[in-house]
OpenMM code with the backbone's topology and positions (N, CA, C; nanometers):
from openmm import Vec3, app, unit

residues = "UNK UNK UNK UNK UNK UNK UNK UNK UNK UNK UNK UNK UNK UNK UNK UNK UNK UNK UNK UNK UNK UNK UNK UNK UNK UNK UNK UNK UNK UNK UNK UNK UNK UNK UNK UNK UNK UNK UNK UNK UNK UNK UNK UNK UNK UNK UNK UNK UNK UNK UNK UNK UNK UNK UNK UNK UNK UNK UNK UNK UNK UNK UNK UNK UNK UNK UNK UNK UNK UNK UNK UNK UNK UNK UNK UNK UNK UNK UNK UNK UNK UNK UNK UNK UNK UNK UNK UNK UNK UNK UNK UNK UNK UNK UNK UNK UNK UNK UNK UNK UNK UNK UNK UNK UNK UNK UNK UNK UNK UNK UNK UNK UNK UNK UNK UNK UNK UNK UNK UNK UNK UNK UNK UNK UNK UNK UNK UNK UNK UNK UNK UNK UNK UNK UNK UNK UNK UNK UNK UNK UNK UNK UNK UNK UNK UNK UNK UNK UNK UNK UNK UNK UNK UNK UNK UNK UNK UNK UNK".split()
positions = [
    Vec3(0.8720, -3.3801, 1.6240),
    Vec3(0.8401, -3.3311, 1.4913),
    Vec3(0.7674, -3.4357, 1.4086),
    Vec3(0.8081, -3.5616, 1.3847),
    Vec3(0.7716, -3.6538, 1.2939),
    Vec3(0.6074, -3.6906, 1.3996),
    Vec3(0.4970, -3.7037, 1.3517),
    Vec3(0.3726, -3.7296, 1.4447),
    Vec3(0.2843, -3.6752, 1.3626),
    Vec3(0.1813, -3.6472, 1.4117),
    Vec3(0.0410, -3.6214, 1.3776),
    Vec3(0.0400, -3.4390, 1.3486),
    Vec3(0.1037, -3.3800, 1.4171),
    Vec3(0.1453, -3.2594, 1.4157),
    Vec3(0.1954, -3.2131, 1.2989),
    Vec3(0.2927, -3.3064, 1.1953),
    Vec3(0.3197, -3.2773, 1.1213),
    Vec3(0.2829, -3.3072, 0.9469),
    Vec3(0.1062, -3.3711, 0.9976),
    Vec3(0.0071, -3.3978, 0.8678),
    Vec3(-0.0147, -3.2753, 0.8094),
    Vec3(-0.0499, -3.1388, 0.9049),
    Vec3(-0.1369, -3.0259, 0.8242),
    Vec3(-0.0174, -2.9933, 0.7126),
    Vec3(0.1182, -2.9597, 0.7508),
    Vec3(0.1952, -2.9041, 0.6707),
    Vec3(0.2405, -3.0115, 0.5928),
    Vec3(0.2297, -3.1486, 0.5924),
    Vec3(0.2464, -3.2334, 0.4550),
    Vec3(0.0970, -3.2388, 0.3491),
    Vec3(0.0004, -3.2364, 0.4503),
    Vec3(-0.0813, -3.2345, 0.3099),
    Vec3(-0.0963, -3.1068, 0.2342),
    Vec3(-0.1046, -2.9326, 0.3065),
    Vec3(-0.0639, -2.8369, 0.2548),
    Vec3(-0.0026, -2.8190, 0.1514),
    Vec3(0.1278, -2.9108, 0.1776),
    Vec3(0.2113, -2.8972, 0.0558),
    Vec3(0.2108, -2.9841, -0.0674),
    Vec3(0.1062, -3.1096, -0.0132),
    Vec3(0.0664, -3.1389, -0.1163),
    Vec3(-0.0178, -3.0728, -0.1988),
    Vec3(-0.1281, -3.0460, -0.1634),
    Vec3(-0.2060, -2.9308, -0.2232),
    Vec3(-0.1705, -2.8217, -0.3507),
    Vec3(-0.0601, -2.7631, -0.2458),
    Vec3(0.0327, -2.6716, -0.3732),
    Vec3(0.0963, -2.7213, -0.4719),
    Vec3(0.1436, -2.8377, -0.4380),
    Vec3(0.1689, -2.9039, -0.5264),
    Vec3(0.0767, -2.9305, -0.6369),
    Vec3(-0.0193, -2.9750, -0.5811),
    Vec3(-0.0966, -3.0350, -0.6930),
    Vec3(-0.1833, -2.9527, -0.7699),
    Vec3(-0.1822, -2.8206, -0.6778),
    Vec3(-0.2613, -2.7127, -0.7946),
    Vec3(-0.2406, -2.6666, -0.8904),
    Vec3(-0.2698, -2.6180, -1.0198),
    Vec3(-0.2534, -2.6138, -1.1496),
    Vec3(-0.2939, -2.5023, -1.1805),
    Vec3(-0.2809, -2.3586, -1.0717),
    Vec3(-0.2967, -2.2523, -1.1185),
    Vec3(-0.2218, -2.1654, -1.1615),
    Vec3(-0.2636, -2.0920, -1.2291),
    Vec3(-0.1803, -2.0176, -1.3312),
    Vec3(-0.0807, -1.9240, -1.2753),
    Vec3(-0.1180, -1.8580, -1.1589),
    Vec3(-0.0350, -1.7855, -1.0863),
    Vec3(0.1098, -1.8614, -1.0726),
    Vec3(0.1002, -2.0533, -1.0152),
    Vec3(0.2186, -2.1330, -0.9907),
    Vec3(0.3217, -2.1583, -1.1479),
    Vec3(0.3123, -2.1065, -1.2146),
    Vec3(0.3308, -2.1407, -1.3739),
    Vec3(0.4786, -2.1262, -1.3362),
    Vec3(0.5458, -2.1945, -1.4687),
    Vec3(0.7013, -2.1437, -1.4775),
    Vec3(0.7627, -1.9978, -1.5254),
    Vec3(0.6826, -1.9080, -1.5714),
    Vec3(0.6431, -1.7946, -1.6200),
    Vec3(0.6817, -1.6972, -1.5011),
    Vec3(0.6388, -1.7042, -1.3973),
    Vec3(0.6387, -1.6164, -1.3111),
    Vec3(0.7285, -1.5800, -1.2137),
    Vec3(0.7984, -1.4866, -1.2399),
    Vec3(0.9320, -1.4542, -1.1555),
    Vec3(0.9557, -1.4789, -1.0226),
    Vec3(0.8895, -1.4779, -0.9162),
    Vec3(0.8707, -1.5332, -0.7755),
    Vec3(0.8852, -1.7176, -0.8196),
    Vec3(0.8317, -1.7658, -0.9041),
    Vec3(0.8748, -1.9385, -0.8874),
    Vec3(0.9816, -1.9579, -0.9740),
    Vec3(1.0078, -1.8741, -1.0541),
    Vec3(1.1490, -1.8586, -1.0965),
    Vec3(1.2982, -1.8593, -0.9994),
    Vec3(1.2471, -1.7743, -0.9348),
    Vec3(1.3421, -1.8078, -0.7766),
    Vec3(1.3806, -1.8978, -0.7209),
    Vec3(1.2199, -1.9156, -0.6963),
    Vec3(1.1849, -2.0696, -0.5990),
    Vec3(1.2530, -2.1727, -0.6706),
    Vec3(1.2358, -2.2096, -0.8017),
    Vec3(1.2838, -2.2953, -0.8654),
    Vec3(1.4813, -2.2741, -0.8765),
    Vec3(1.5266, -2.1737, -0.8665),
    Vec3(1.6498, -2.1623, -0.9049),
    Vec3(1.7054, -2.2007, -0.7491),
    Vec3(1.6759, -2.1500, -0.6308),
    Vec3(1.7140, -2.1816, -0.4996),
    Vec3(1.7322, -2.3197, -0.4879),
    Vec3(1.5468, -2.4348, -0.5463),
    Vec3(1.5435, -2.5533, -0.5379),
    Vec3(1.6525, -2.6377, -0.5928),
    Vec3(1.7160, -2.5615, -0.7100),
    Vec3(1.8309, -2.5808, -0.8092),
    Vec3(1.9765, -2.6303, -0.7000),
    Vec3(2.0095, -2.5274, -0.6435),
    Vec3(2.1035, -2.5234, -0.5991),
    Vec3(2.1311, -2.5116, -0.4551),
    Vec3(1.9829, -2.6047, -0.4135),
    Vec3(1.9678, -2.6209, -0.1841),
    Vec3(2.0961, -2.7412, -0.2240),
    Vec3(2.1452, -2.7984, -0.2649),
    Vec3(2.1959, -2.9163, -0.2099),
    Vec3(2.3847, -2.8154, -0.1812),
    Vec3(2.3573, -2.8066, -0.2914),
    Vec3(2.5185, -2.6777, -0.2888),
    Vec3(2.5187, -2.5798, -0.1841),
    Vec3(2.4185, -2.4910, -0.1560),
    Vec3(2.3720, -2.4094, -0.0437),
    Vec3(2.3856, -2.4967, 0.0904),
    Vec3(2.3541, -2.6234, 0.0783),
    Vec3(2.3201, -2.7035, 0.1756),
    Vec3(2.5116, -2.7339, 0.2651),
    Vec3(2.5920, -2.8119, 0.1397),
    Vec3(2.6799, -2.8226, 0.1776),
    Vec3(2.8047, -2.7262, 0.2502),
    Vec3(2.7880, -2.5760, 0.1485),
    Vec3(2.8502, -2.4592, 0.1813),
    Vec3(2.8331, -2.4023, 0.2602),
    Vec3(2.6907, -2.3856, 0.3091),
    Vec3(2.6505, -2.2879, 0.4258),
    Vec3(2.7196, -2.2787, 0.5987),
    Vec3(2.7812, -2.4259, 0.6238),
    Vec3(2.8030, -2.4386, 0.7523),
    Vec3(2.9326, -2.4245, 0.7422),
    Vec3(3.0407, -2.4415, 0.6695),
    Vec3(3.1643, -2.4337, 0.6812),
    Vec3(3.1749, -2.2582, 0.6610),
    Vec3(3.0748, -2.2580, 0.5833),
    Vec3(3.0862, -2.0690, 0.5587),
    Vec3(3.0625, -2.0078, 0.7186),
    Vec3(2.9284, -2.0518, 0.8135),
    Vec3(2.9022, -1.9870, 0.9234),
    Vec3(3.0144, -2.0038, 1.0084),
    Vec3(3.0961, -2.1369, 1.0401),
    Vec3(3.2000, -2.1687, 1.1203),
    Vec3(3.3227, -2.0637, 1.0929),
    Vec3(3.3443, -2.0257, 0.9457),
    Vec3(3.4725, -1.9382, 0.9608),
    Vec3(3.4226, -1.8617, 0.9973),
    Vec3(3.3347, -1.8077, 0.9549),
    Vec3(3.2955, -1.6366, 0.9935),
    Vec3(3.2811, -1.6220, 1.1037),
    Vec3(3.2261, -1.7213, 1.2201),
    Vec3(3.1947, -1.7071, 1.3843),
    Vec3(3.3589, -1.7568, 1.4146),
    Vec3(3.4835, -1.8046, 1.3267),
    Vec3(3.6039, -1.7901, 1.3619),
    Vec3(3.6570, -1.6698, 1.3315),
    Vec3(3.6688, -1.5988, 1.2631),
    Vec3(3.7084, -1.4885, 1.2346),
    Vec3(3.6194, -1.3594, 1.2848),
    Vec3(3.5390, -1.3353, 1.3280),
    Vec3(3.4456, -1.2436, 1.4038),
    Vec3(3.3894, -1.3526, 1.5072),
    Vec3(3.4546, -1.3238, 1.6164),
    Vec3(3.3783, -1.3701, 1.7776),
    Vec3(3.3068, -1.2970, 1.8184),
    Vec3(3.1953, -1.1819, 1.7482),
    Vec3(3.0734, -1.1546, 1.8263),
    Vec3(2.9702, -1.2648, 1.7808),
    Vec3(2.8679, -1.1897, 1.8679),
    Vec3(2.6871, -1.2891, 1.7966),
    Vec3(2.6734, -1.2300, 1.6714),
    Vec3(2.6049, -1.2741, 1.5736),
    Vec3(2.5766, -1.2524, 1.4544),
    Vec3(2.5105, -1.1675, 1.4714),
    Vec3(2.5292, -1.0143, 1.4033),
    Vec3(2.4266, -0.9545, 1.3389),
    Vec3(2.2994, -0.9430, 1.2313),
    Vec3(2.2097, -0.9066, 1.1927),
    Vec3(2.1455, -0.9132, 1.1298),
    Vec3(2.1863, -0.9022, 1.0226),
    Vec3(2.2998, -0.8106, 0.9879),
    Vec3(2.3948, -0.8001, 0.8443),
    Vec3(2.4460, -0.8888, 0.8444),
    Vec3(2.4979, -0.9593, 0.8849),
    Vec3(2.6021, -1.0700, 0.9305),
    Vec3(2.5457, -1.1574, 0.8688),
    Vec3(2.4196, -1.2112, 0.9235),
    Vec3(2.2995, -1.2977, 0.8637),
    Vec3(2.3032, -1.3002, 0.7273),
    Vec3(2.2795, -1.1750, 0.6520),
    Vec3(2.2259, -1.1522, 0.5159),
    Vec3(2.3741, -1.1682, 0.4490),
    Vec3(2.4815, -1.1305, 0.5031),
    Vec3(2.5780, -1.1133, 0.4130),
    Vec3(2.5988, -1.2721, 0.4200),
    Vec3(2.5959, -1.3694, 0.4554),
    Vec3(2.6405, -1.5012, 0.5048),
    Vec3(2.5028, -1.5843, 0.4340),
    Vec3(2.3917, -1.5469, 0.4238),
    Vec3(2.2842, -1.5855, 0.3082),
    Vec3(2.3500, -1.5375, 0.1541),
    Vec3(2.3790, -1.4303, 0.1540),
    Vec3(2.4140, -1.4190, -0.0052),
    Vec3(2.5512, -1.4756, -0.0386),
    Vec3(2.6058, -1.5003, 0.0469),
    Vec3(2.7633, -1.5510, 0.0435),
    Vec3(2.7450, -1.6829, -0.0091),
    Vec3(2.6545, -1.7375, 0.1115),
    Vec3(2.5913, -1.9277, 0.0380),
    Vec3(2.5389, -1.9033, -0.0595),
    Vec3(2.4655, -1.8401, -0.1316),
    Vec3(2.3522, -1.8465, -0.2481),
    Vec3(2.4734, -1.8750, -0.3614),
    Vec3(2.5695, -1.7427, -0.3580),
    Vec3(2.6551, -1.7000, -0.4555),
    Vec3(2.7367, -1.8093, -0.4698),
    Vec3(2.7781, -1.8909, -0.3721),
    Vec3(2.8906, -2.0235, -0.3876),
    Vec3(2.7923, -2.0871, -0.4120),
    Vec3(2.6830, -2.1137, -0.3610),
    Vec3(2.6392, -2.2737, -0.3935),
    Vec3(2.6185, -2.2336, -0.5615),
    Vec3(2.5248, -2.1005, -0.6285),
    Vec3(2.5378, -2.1177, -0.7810),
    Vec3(2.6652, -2.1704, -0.8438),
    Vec3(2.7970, -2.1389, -0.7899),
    Vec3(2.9074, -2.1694, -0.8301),
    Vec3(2.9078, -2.2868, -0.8363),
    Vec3(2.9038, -2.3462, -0.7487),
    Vec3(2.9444, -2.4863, -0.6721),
    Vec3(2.8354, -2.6034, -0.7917),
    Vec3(2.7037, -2.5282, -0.8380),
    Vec3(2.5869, -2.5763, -0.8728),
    Vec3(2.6451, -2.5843, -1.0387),
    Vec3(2.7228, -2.4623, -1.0979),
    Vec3(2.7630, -2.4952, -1.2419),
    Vec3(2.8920, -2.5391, -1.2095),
    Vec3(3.0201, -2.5299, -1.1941),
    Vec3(3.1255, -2.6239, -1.1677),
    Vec3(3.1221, -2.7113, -1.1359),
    Vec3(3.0353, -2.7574, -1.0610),
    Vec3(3.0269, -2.9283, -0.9537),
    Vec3(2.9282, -3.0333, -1.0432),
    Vec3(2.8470, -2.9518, -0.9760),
    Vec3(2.6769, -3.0684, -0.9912),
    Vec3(2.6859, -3.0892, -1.1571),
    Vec3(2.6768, -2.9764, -1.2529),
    Vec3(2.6151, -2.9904, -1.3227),
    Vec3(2.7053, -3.0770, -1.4428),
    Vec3(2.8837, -3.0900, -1.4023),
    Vec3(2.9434, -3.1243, -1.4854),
    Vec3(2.9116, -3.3308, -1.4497),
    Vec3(2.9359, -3.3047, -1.3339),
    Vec3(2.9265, -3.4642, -1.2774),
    Vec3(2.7529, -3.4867, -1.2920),
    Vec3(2.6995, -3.4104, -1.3153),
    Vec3(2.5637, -3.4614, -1.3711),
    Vec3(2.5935, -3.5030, -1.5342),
    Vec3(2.6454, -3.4748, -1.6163),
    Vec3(2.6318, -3.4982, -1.7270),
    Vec3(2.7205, -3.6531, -1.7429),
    Vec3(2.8394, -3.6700, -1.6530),
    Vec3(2.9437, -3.8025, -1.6072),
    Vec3(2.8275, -3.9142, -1.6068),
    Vec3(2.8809, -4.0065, -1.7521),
    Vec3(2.7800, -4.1298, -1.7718),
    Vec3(2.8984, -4.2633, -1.8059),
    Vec3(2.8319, -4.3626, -1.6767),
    Vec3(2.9354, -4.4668, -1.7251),
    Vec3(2.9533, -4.5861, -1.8373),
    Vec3(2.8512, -4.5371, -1.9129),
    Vec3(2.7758, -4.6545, -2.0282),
    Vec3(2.9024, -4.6644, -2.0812),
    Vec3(2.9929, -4.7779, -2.1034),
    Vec3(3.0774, -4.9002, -2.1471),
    Vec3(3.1782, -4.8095, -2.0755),
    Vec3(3.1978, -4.8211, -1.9679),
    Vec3(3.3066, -4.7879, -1.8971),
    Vec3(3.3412, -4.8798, -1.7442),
    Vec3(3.1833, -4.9575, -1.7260),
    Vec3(3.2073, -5.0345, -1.5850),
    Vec3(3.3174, -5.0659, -1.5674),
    Vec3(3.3956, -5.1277, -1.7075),
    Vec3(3.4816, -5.2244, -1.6049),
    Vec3(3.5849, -5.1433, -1.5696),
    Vec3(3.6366, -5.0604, -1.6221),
    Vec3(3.7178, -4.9471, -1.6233),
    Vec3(3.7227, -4.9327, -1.4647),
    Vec3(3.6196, -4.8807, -1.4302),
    Vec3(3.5912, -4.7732, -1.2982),
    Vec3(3.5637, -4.9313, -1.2118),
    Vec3(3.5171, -5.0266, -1.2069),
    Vec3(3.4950, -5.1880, -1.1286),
    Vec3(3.6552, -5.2225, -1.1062),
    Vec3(3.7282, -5.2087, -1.2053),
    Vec3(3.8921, -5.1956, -1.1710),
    Vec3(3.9297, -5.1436, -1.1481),
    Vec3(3.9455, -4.9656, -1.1296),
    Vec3(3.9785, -4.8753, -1.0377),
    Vec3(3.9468, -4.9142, -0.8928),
    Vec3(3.7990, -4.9596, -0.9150),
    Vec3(3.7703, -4.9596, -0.7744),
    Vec3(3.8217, -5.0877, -0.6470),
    Vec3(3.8939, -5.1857, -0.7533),
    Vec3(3.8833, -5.3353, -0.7143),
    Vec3(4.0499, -5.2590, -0.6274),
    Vec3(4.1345, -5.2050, -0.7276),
    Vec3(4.2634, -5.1732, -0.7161),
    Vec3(4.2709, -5.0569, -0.5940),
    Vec3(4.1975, -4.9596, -0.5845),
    Vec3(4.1837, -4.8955, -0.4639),
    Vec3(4.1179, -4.9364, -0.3561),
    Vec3(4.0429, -5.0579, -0.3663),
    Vec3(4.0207, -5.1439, -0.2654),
    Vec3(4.1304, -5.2467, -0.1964),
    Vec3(4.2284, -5.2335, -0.2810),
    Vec3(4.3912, -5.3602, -0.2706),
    Vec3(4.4747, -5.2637, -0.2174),
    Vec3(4.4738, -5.1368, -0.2516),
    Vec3(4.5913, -5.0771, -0.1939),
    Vec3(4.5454, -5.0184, -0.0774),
    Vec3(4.4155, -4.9860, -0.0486),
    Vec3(4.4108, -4.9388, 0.1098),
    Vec3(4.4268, -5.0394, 0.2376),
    Vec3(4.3285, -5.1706, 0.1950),
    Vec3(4.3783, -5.3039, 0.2471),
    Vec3(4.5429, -5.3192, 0.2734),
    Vec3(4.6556, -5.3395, 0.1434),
    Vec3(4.7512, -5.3708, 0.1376),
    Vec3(4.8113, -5.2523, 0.3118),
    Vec3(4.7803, -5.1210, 0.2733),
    Vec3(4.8460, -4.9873, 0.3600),
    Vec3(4.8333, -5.0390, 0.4780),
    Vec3(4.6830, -5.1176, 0.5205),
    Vec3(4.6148, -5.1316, 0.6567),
    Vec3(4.7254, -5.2929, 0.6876),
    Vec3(4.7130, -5.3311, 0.6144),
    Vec3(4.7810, -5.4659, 0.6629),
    Vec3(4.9349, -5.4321, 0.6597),
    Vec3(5.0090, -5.3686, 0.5766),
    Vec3(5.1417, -5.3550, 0.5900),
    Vec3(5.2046, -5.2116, 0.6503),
    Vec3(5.1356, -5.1348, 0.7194),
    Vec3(5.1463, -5.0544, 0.7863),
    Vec3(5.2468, -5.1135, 0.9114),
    Vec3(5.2277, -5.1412, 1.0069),
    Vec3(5.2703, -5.1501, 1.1424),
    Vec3(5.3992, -5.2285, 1.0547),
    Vec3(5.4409, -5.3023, 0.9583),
    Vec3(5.5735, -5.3545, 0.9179),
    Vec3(5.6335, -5.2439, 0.8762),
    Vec3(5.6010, -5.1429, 0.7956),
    Vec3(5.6552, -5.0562, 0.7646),
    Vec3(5.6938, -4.9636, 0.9079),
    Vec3(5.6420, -4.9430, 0.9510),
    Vec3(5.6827, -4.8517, 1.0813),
    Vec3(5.7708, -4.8835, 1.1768),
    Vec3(5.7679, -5.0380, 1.1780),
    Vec3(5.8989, -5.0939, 1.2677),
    Vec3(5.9885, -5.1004, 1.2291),
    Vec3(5.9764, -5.1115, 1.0563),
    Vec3(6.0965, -5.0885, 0.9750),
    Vec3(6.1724, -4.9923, 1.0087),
    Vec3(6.1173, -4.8470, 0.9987),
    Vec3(6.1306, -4.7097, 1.0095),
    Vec3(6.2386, -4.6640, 1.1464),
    Vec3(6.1413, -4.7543, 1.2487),
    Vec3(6.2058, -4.7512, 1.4124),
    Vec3(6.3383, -4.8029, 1.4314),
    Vec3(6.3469, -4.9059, 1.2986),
    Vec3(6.4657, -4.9839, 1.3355),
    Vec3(6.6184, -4.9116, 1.3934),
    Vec3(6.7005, -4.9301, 1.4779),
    Vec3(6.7746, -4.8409, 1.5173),
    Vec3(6.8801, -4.8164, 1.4476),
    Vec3(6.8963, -4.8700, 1.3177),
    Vec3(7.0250, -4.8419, 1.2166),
    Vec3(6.9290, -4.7007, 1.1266),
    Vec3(6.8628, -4.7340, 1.1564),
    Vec3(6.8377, -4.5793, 1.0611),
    Vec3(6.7684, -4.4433, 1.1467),
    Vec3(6.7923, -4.4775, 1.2652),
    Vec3(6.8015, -4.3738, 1.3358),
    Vec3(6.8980, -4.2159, 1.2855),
    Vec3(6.8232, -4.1001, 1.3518),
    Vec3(6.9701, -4.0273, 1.3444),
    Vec3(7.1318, -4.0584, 1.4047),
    Vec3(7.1364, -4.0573, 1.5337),
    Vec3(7.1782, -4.1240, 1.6430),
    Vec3(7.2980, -4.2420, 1.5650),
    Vec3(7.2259, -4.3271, 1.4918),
    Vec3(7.2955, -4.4171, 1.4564),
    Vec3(7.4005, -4.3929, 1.3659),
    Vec3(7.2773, -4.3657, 1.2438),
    Vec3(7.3840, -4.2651, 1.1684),
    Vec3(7.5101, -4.1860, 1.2019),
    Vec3(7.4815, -4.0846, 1.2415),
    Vec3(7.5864, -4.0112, 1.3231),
    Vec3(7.7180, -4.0594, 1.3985),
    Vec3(7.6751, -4.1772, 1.4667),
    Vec3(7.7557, -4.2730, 1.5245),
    Vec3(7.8219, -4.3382, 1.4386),
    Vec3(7.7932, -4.4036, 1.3512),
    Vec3(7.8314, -4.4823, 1.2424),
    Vec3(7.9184, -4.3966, 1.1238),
    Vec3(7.8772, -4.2518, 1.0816),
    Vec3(7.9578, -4.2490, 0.9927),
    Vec3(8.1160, -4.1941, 1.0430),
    Vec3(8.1708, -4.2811, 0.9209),
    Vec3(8.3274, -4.2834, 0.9347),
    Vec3(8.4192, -4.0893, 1.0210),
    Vec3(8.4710, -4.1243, 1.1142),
    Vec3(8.5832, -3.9882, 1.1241),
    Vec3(8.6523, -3.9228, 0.9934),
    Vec3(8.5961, -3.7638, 1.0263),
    Vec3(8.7068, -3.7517, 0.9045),
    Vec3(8.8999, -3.7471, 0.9598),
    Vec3(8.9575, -3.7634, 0.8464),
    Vec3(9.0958, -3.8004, 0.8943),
    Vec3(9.1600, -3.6249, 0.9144),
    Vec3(9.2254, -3.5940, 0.9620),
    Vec3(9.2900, -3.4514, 1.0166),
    Vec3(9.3642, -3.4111, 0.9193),
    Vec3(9.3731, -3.4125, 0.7954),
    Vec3(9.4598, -3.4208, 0.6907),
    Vec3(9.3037, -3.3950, 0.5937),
    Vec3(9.2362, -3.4647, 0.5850),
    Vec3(9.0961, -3.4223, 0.5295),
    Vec3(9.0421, -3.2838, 0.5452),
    Vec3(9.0707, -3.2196, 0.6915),
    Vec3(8.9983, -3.1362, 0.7661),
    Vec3(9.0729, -3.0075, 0.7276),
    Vec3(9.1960, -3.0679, 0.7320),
    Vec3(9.2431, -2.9465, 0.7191),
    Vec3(9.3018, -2.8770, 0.5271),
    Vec3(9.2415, -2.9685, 0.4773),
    Vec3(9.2855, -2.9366, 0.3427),
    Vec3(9.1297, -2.8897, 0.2847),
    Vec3(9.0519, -2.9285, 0.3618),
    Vec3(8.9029, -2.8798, 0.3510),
    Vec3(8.8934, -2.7143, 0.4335),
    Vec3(8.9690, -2.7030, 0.4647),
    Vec3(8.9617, -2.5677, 0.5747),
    Vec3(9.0290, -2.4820, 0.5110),
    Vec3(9.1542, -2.5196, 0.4242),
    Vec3(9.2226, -2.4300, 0.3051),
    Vec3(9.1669, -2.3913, 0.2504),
    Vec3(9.1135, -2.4983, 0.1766),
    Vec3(8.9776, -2.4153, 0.0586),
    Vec3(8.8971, -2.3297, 0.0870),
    Vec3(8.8582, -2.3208, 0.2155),
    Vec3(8.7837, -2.2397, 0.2571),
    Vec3(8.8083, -2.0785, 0.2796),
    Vec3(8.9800, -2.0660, 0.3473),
    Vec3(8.9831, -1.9573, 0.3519),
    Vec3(9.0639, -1.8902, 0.2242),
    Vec3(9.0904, -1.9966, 0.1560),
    Vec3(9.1395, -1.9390, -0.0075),
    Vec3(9.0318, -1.8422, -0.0561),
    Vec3(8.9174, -1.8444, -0.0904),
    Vec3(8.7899, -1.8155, -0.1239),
    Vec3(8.7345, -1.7143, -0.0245),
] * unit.nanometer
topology = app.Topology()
chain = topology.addChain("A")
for resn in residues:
    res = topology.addResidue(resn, chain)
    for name in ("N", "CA", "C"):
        topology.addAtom(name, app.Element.getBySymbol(name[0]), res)
């Protein structure tokens, strides 16, 4: 793909690009589209494959042609979602006098994943240790006395 083969359709699109005719205007409902799709390929982009994977999990035939279209409007419709809930709120997210804020979040979630990675395997042998087994437990706690058992067994059938 990347080669000489693929000059005609880059300069093409430069072209369109660069033309300034009136037909390409913002005015016109066909680039109105174009422009709203361009809006929201990155959302479309992300949604589309987890969308095709369930659906080829939940229906094991080959895709139909409906299948197709319903699974195009399915992405369009989430990624707009995805495009005003997501993008557009964390587009407006500005960190002007907040670095250090978020430079210390980040220093501190850099210490505690470190800390997890390094004190992991202590913690787990901890865990293994054989006093806190079930086993141990079980073993370890005290007999009840027969005088316990059976004044616990009264109550029971009192009730």
């Amino acid at each position: 793909m990347p080669g000489i083969l693929s000059l005609p359709v880059c300069v093409a699109t430069a072209l369109i690009i660069s033309i300034n005719h009136p037909w390409l205007n913002r005015q016109n409902f066909l680039t109105k589209i174009f422009l709203r799709v361009g809006l929201i390929s990155y959302s479309a982009y992300l949604v589309h494959w987890p969308l095709v994977v369930f659906y080829k999990f939940l229906v094991v035939d080959k895709l139909r042609w409906i299948d197709s279209v319903l699974l195009l409007i399915t992405t369009l419709l989430l990624a707009e979602l995805f495009y005003r809930l997501i993008e557009i709120p964390f587009g407006r997210f500005r960190l002007a006098g907040k670095q250090r804020y978020y430079f210390g979040s980040l220093v501190v979630l850099i210490a505690a994943a470190w800390s997890y990675i390094w004190f992991a395997p202590q913690i787990y042998d901890f865990g293994r240790d054989q006093k806190l087994t079930v086993s141990a437990v079980i073993d370890n706690t005290p007999r009840r006395s027969p005088e316990l058992w059976s004044a616990t067994m009264r109550g029971v059938n009192k009730s």
